[in-house]
Biotite code that builds the C-alpha atoms (Angstrom):
import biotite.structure as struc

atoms = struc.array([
    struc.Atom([0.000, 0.000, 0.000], chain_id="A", res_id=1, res_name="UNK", atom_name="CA", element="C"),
    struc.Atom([1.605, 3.251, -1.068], chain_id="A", res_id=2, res_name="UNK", atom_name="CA", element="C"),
    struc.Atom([0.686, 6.558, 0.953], chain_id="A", res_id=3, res_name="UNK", atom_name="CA", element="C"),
    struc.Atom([1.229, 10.544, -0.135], chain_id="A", res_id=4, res_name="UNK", atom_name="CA", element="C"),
    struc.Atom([1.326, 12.990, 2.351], chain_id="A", res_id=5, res_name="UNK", atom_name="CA", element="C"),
    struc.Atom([-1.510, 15.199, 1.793], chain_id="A", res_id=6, res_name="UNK", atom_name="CA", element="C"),
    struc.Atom([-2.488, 18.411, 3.940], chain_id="A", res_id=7, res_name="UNK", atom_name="CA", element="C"),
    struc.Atom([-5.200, 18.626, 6.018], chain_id="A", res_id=8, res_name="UNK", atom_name="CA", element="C"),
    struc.Atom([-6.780, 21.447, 4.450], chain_id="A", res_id=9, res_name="UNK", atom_name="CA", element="C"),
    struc.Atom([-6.823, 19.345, 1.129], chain_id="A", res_id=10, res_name="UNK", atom_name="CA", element="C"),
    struc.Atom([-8.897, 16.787, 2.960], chain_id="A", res_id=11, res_name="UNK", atom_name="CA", element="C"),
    struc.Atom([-13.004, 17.267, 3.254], chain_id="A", res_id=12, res_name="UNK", atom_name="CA", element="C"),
    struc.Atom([-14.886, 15.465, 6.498], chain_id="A", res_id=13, res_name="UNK", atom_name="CA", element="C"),
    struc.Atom([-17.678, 13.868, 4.523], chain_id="A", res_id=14, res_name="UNK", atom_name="CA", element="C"),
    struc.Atom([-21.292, 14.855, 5.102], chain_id="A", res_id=15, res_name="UNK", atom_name="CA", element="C"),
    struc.Atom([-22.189, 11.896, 7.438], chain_id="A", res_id=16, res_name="UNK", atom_name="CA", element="C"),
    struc.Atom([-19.762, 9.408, 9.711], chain_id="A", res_id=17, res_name="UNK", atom_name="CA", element="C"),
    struc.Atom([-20.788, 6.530, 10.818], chain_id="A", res_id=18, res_name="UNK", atom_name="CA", element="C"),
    struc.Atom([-18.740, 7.045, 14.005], chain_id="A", res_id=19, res_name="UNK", atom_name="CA", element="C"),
    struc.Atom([-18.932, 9.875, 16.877], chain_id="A", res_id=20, res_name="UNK", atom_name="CA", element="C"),
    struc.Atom([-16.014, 10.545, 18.743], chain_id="A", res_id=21, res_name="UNK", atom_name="CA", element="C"),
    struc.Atom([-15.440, 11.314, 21.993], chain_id="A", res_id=22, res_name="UNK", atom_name="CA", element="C"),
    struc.Atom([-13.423, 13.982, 23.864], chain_id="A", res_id=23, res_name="UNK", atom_name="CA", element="C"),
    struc.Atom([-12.024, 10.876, 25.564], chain_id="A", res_id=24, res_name="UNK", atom_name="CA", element="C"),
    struc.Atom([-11.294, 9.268, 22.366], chain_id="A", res_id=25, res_name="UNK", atom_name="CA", element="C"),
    struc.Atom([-9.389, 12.019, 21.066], chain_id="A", res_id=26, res_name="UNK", atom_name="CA", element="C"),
    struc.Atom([-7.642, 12.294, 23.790], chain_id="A", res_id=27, res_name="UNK", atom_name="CA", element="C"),
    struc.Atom([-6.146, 8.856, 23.377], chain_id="A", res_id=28, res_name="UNK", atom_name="CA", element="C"),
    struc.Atom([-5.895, 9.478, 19.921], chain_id="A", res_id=29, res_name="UNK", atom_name="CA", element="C"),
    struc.Atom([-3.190, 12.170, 20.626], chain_id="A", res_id=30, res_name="UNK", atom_name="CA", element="C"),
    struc.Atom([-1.667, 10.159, 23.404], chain_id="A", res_id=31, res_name="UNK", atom_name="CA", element="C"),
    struc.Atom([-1.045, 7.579, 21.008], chain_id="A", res_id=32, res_name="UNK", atom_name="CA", element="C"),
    struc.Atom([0.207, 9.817, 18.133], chain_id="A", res_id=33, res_name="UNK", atom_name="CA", element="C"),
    struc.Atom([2.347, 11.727, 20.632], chain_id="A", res_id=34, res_name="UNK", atom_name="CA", element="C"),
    struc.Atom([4.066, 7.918, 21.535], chain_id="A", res_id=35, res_name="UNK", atom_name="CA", element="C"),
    struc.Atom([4.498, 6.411, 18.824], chain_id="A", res_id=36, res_name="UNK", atom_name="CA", element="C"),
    struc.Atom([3.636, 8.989, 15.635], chain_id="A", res_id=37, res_name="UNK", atom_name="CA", element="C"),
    struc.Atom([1.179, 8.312, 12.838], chain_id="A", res_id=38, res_name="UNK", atom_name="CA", element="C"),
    struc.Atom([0.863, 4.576, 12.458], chain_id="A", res_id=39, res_name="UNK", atom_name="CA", element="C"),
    struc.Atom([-1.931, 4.277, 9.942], chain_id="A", res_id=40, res_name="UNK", atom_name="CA", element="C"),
    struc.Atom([-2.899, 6.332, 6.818], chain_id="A", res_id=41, res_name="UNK", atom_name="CA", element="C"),
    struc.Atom([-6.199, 8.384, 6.591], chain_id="A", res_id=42, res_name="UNK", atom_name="CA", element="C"),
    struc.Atom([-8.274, 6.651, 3.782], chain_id="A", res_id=43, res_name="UNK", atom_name="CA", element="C"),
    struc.Atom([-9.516, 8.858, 1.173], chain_id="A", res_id=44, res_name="UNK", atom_name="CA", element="C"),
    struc.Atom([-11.411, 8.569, -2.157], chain_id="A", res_id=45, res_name="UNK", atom_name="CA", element="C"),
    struc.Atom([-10.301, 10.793, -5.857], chain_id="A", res_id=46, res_name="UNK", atom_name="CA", element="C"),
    struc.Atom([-12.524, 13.654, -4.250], chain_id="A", res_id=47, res_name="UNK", atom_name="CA", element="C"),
    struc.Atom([-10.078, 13.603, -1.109], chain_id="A", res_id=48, res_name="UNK", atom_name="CA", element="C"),
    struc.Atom([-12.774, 13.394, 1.314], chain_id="A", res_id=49, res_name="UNK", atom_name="CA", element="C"),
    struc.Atom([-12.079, 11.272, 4.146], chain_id="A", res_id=50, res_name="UNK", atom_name="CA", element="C"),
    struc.Atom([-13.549, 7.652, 4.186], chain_id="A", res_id=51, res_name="UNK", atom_name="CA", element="C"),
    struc.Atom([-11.368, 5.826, 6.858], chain_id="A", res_id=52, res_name="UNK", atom_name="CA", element="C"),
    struc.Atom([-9.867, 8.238, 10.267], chain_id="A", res_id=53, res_name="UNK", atom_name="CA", element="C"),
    struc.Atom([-12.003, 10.774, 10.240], chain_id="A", res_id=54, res_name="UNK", atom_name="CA", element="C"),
    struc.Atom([-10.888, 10.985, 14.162], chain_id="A", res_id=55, res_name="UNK", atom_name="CA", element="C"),
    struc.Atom([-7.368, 11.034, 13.563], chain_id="A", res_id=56, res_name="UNK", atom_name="CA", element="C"),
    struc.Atom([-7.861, 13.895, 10.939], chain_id="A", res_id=57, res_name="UNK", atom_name="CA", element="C"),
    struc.Atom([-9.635, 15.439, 14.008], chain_id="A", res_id=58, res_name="UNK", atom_name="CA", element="C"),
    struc.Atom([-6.924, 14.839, 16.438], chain_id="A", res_id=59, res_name="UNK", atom_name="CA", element="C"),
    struc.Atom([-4.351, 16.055, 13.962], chain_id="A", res_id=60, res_name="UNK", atom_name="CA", element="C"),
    struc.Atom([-6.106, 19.305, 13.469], chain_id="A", res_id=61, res_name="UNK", atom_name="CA", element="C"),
    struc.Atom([-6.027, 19.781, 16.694], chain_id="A", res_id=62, res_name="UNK", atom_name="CA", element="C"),
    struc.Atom([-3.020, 19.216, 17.713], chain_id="A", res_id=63, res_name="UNK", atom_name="CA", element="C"),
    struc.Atom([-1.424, 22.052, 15.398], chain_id="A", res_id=64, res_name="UNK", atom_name="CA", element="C"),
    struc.Atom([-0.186, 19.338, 12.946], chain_id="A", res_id=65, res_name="UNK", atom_name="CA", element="C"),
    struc.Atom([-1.064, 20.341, 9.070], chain_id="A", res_id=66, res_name="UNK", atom_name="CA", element="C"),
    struc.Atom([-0.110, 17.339, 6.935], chain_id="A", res_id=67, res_name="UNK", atom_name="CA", element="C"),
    struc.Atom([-0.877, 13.150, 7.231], chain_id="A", res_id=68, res_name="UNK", atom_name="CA", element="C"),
    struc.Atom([-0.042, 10.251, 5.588], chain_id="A", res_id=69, res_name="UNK", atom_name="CA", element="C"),
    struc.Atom([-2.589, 9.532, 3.037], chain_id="A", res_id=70, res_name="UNK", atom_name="CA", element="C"),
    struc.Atom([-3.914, 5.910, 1.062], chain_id="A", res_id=71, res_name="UNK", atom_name="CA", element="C"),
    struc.Atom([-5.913, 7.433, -1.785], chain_id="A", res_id=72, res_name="UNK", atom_name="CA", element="C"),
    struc.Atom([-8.417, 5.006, -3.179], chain_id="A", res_id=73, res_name="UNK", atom_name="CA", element="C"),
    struc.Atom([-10.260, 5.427, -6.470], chain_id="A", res_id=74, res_name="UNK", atom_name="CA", element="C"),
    struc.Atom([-13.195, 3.244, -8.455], chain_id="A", res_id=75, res_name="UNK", atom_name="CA", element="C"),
    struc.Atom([-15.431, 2.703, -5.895], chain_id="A", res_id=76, res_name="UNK", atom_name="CA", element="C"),
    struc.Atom([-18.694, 3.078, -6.460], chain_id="A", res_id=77, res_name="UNK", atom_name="CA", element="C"),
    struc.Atom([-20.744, 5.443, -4.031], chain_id="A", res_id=78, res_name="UNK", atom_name="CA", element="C"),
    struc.Atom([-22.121, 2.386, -2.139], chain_id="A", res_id=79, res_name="UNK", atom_name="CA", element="C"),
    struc.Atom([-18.829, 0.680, -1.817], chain_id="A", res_id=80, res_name="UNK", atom_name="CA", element="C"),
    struc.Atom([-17.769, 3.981, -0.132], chain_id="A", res_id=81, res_name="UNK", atom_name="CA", element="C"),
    struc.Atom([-20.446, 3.649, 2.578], chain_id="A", res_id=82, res_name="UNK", atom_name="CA", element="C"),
    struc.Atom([-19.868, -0.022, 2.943], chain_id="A", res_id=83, res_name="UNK", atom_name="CA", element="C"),
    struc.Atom([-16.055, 0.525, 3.407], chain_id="A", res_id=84, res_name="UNK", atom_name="CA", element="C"),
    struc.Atom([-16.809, 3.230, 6.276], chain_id="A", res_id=85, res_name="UNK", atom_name="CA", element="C"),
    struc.Atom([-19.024, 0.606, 7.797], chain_id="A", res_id=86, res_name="UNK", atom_name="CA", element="C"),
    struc.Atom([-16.787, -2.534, 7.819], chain_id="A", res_id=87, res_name="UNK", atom_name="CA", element="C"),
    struc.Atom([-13.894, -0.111, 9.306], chain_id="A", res_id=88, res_name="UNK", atom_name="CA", element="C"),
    struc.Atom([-15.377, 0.792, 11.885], chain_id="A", res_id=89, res_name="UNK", atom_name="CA", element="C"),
    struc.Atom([-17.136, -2.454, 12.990], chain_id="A", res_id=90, res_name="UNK", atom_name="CA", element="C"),
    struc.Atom([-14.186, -5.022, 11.576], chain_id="A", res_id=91, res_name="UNK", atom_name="CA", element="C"),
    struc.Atom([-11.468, -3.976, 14.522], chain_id="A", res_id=92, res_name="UNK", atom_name="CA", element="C"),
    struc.Atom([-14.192, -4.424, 17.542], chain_id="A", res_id=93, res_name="UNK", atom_name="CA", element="C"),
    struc.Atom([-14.839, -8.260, 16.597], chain_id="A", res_id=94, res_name="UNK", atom_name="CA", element="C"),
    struc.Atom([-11.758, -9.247, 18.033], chain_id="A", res_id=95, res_name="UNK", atom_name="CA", element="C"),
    struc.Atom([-11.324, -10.619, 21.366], chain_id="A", res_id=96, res_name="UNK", atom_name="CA", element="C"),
    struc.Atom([-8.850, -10.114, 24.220], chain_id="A", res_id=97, res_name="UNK", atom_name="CA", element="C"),
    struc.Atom([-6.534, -12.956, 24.721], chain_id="A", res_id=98, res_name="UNK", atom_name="CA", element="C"),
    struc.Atom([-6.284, -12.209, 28.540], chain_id="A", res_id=99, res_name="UNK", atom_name="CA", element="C"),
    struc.Atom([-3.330, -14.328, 29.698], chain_id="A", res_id=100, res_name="UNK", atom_name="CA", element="C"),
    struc.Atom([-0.900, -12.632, 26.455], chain_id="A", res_id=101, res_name="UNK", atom_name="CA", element="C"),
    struc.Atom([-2.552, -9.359, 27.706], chain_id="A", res_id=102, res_name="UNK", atom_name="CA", element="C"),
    struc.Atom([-1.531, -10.491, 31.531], chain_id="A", res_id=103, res_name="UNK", atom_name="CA", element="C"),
    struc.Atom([1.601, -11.323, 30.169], chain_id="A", res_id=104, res_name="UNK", atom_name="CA", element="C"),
    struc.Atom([2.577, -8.238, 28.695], chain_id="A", res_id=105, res_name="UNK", atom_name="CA", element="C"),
    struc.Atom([1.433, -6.158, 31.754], chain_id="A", res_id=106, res_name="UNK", atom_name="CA", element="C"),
    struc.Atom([4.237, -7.793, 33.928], chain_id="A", res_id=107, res_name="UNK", atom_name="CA", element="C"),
    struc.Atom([6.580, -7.878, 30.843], chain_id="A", res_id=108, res_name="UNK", atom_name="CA", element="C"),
    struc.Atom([6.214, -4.189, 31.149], chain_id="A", res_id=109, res_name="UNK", atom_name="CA", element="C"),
    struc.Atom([6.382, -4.175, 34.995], chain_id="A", res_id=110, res_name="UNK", atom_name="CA", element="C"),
    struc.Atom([6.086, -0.126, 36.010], chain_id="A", res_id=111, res_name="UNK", atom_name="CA", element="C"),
    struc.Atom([5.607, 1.415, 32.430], chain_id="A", res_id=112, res_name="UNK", atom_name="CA", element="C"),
    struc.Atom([2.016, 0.865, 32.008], chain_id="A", res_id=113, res_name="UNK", atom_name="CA", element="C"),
    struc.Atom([1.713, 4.544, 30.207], chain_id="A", res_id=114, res_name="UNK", atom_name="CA", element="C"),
    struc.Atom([-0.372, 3.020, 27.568], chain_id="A", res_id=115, res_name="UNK", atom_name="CA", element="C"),
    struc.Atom([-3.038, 4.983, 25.370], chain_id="A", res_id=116, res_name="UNK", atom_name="CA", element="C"),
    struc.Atom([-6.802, 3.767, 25.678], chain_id="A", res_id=117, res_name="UNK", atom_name="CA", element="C"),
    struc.Atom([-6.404, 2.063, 29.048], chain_id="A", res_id=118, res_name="UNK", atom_name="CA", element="C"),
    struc.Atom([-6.444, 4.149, 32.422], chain_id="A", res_id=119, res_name="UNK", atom_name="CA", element="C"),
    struc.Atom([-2.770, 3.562, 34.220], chain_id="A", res_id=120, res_name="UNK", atom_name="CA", element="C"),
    struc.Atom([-3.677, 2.983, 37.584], chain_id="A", res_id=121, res_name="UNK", atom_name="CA", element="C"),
    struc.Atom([-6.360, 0.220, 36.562], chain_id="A", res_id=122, res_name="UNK", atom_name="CA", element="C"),
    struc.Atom([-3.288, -1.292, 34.986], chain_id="A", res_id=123, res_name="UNK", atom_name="CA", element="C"),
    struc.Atom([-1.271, -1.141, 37.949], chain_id="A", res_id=124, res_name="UNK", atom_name="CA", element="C"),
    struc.Atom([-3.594, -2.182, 40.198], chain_id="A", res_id=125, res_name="UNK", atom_name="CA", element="C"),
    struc.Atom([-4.515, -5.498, 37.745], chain_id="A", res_id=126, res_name="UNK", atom_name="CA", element="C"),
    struc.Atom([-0.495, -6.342, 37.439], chain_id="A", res_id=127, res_name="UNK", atom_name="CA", element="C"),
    struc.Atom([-0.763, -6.626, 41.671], chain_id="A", res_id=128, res_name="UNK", atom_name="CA", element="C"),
    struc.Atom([-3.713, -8.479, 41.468], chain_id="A", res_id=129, res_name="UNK", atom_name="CA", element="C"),
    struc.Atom([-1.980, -10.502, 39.444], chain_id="A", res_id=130, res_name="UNK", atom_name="CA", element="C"),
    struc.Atom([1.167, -11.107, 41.201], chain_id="A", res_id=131, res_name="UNK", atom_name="CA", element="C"),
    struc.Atom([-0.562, -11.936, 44.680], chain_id="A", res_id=132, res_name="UNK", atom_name="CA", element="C"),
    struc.Atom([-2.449, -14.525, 42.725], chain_id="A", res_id=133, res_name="UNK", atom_name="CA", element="C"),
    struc.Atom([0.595, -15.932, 41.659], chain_id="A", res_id=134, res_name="UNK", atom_name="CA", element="C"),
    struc.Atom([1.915, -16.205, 45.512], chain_id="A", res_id=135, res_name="UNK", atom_name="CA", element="C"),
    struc.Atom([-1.399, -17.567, 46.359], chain_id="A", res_id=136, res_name="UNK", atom_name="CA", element="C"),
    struc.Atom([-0.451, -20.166, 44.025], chain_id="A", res_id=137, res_name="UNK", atom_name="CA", element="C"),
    struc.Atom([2.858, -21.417, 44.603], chain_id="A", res_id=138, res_name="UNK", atom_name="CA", element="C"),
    struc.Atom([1.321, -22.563, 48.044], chain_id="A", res_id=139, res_name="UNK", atom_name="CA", element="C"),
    struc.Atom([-0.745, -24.989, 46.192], chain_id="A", res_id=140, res_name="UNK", atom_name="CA", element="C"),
    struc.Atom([-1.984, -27.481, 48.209], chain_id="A", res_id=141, res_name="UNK", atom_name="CA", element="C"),
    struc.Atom([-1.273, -25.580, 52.064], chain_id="A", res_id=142, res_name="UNK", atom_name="CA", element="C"),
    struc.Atom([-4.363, -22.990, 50.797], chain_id="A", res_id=143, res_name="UNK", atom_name="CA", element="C"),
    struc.Atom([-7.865, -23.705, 51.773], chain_id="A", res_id=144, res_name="UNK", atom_name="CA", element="C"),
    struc.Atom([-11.195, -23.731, 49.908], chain_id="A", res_id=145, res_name="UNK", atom_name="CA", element="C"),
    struc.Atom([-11.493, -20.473, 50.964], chain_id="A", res_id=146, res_name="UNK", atom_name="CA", element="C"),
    struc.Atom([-8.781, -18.767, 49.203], chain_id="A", res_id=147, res_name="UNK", atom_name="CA", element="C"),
    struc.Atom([-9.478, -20.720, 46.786], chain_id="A", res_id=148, res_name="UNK", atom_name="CA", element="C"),
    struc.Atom([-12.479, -19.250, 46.256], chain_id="A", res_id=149, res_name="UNK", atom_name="CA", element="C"),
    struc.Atom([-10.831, -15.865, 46.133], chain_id="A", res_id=150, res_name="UNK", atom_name="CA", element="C"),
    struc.Atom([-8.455, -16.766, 43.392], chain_id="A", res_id=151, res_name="UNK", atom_name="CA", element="C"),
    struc.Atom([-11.316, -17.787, 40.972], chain_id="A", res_id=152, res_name="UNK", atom_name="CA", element="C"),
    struc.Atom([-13.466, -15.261, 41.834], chain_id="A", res_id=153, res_name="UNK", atom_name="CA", element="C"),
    struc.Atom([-10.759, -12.332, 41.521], chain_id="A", res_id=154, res_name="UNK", atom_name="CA", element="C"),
    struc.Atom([-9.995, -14.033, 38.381], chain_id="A", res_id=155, res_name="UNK", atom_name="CA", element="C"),
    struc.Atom([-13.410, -13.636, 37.367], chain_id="A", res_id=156, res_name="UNK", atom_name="CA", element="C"),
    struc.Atom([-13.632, -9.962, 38.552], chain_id="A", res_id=157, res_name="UNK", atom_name="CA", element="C"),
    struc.Atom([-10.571, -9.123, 36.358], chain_id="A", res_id=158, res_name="UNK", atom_name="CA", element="C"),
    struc.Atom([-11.962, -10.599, 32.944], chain_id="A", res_id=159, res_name="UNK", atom_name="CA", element="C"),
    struc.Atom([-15.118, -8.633, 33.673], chain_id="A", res_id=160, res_name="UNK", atom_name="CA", element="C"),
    struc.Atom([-12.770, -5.590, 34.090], chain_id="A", res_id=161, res_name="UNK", atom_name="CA", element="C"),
    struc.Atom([-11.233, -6.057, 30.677], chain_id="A", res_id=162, res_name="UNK", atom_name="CA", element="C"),
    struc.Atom([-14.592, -7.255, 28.814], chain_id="A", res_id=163, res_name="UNK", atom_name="CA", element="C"),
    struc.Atom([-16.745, -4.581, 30.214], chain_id="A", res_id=164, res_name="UNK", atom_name="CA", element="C"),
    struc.Atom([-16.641, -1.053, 28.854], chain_id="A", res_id=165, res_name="UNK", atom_name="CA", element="C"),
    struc.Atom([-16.135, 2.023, 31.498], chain_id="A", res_id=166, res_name="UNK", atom_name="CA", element="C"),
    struc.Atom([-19.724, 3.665, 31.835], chain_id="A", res_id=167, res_name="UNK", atom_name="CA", element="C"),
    struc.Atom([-19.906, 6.650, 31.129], chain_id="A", res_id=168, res_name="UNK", atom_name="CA", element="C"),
    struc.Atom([-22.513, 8.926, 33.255], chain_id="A", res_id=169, res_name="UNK", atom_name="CA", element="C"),
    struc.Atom([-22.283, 12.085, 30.785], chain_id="A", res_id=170, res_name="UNK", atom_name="CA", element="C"),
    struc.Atom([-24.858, 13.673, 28.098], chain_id="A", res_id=171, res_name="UNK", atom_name="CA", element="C"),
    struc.Atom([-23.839, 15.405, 25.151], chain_id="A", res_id=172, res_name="UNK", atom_name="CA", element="C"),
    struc.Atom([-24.942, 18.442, 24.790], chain_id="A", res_id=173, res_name="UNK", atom_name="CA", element="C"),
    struc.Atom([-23.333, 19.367, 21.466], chain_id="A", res_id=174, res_name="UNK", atom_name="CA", element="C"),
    struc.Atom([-21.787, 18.021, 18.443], chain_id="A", res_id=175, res_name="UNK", atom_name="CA", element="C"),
    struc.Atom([-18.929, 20.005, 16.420], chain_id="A", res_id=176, res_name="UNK", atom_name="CA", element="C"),
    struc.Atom([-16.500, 18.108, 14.037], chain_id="A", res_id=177, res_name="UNK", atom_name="CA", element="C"),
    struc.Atom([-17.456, 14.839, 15.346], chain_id="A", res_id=178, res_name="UNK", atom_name="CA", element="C"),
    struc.Atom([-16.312, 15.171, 18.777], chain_id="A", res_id=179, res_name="UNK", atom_name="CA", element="C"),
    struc.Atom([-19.280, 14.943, 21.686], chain_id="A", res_id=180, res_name="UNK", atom_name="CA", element="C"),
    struc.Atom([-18.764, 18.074, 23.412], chain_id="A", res_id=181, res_name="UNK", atom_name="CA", element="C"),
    struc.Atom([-19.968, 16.966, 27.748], chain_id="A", res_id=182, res_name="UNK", atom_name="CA", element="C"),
    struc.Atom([-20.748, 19.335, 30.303], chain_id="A", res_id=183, res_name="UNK", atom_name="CA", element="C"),
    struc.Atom([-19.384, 16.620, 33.130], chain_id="A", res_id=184, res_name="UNK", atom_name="CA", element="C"),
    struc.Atom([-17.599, 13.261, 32.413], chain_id="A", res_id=185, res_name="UNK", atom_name="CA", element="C"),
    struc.Atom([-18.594, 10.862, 35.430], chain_id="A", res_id=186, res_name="UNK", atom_name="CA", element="C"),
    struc.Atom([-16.911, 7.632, 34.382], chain_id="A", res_id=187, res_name="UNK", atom_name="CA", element="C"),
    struc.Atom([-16.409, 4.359, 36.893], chain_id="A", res_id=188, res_name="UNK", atom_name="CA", element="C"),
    struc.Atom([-14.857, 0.925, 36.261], chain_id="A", res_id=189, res_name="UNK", atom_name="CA", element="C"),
    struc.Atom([-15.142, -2.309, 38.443], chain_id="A", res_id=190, res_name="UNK", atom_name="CA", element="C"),
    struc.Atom([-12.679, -2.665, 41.028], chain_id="A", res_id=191, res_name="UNK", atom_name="CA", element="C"),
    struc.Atom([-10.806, -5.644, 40.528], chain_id="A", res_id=192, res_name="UNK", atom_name="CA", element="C"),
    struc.Atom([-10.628, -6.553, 44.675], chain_id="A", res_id=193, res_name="UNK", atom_name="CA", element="C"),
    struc.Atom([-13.340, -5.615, 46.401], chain_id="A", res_id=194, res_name="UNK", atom_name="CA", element="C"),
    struc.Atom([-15.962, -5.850, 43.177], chain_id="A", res_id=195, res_name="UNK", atom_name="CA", element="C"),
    struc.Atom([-17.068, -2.287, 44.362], chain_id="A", res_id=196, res_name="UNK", atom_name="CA", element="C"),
    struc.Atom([-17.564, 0.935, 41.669], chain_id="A", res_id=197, res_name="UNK", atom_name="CA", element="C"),
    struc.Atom([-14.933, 2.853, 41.661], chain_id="A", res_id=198, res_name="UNK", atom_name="CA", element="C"),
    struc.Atom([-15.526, 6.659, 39.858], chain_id="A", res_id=199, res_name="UNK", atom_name="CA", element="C"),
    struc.Atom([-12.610, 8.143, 38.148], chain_id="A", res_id=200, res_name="UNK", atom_name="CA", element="C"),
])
């Protein structure tokens, strides 16, 4: 696949998206581009206007950046475009968390758990559940039912915690270049211990 560098003002935001995105979103859009740079090209058809990344257009714009990398495609027929923004979109949330690789990676990366899309202290606080369950373990066979209990159960606590989304509390109260604009961001995840709600 061969990309141009195009700038953004050469770029048009079609007239419908199939995908809103969030001041949270964009957030971790620009973590992520701040970390590791530009990793994938905005898709665009002969026109130029955007039919793939229409939120990292937006995070580039707003980060002060002027130019992308670009994969122009041409020949598609004006319901192939609307089927392509579809299947993007949809295509990359089918997949499902292998949870011991994921485990594995946490404690590969011990402390540096700066990661974009995934709250930090969650992260450290799964890589200690993890290790005490590992302890817990290497007494195999001096433990009781009881803590046995607790191992599967805080096992089961932390595979809800990756498979369930954070809720999010807020309204939107405005939409302006596909970003929901919130007067108050109330957000909570499971806690991974106790099973309680924890608010960030």
């Amino acid at each position: 696949m061969k990309t141009i560098k195009m700038k953004l003002t050469d770029l048009k935001i079609p007239k419908s998206n199939i995908r809103i995105h969030t001041e949270k979103q964009i957030k971790e859009f620009e973590r992520s581009i701040k970390m590791f740079g530009q990793i994938r090209p905005i898709v665009v058809d002969e026109a130029n206007t955007i039919l793939c990344g229409n939120g990292l257009y937006t995070t580039l714009q707003k980060m002060g950046i002027d130019s992308a990398d670009v994969y122009k495609i041409s020949g598609l027929s004006e319901n192939q475009k609307k089927k392509l923004m579809i299947s993007d979109n949809k295509i990359y949330g089918l997949g499902i968390d292998d949870l011991e690789t994921f485990n594995q990676f946490l404690n590969d990366l011990s402390n540096d758990l700066d990661i974009p899309g995934f709250d930090e202290a969650i992260l450290k606080s799964m890589v200690c559940e993890a290790e005490e369950v590992t302890e817990m373990l290497s007494s195999y066979g001096t433990i009781d039912d009881g803590e046995i209990k607790a191992i599967q159960e805080s096992k089961e606590r932390k595979e809800e915690l990756m498979l369930t989304p954070i809720t999010d509390q807020s309204k939107p109260i405005e939409t302006k270049n596909n970003i929901i604009e919130t007067t108050e961001i109330k957000k909570s995840v499971i806690c991974p211990h106790c099973g309680g709600e924890i608010w960030l």
